[in-house]
Steps between C-alpha positions, in 0.01 A plus 500: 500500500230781623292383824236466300654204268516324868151488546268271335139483518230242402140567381231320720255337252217562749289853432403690845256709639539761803200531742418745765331461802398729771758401825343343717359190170576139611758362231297305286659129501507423148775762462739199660431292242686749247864396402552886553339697713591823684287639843551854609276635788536827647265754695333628183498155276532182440683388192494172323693392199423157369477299170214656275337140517380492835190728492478774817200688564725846563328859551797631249697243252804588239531215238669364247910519691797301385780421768881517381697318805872583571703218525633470871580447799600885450712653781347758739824700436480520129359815405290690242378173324114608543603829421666390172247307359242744571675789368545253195105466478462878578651610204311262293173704672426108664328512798563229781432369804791330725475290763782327672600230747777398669668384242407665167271765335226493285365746224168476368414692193228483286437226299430680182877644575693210573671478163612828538604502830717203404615671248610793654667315781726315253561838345656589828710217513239257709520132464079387429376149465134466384 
C-alpha cells in the first residue's frame, strides 16, 4: 500500500472565512466561540481563520473555504504528508491553504472545489470521508 492509502482525511461540514488584520488588532473574542479557528500574528499581520458564521468586521476577508482534516495524531517524523496532498491538489490546479497543529494538518480549499479536490485525492490513492 502507497503512503497515501495510509492517510485518511475527513471533510469539516463547517464553511470558513480567512480575515486579515493589521498586527497590532486585538483578537476579536467571538473567534473562540468557533469549533475551528486558526490565529496567526506576525510583524506585518494578523490572521484569523474561523467558521464563516461568526461575522468579523476585517479590513481584507477571503470566503467561502472548506477544511479537509487529516486523521491523526500524525508523527513529527513522518514526512512529505503535506507535501503529498498538496502536490495532489496542485495538479488538479486546487489552490489551498494549510494550517497545522500539533497533531494533524488541515487543507482548506475552496468550497466550490471540494468535490474535486476529493476527487482527486482518492485518485491518488487518499482515503476521504464526507
Amino acid at each position: 500500500m502507497s503512503a497515501a492509502g495510509k492517510i485518511q482525511l475527513r471533510v469539516l461540514v463547517e464553511r470558513f472565512s480567512l480575515h486579515r488584520f493589521p498586527p497590532q488588532h486585538e483578537i476579536p473574542p467571538q473567534v473562540f466561540s468557533g469549533s475551528f479557528y486558526s490565529i496567526s500574528r506576525s510583524s506585518e499581520e494578523l490572521s484569523i481563520l474561523c467558521p464563516a458564521s461568526i461575522p468579523l468586521d476585517s479590513p481584507r476577508c477571503e470566503s467561502g473555504w472548506s477544511c479537509l482534516v487529516v486523521s491523526g495524531p500524525l508523527e513529527f517524523s513522518l514526512t512529505g504528508i503535506l507535501a503529498g496532498l498538496s502536490g495532489v491538489l496542485a495538479a488538479a490546479e486546487i489552490s489551498l491553504f494549510a494550517v497545522s497543529t500539533f497533531d494533524t494538518d488541515y487543507l482548506l480549499v475552496k468550497s466550490e472545489r471540494l468535490e474535486q479536490a476529493c476527487a482527486a485525492l482518492r485518485g491518488a490513492g487518499y482515503l476521504v470521508d464526507e
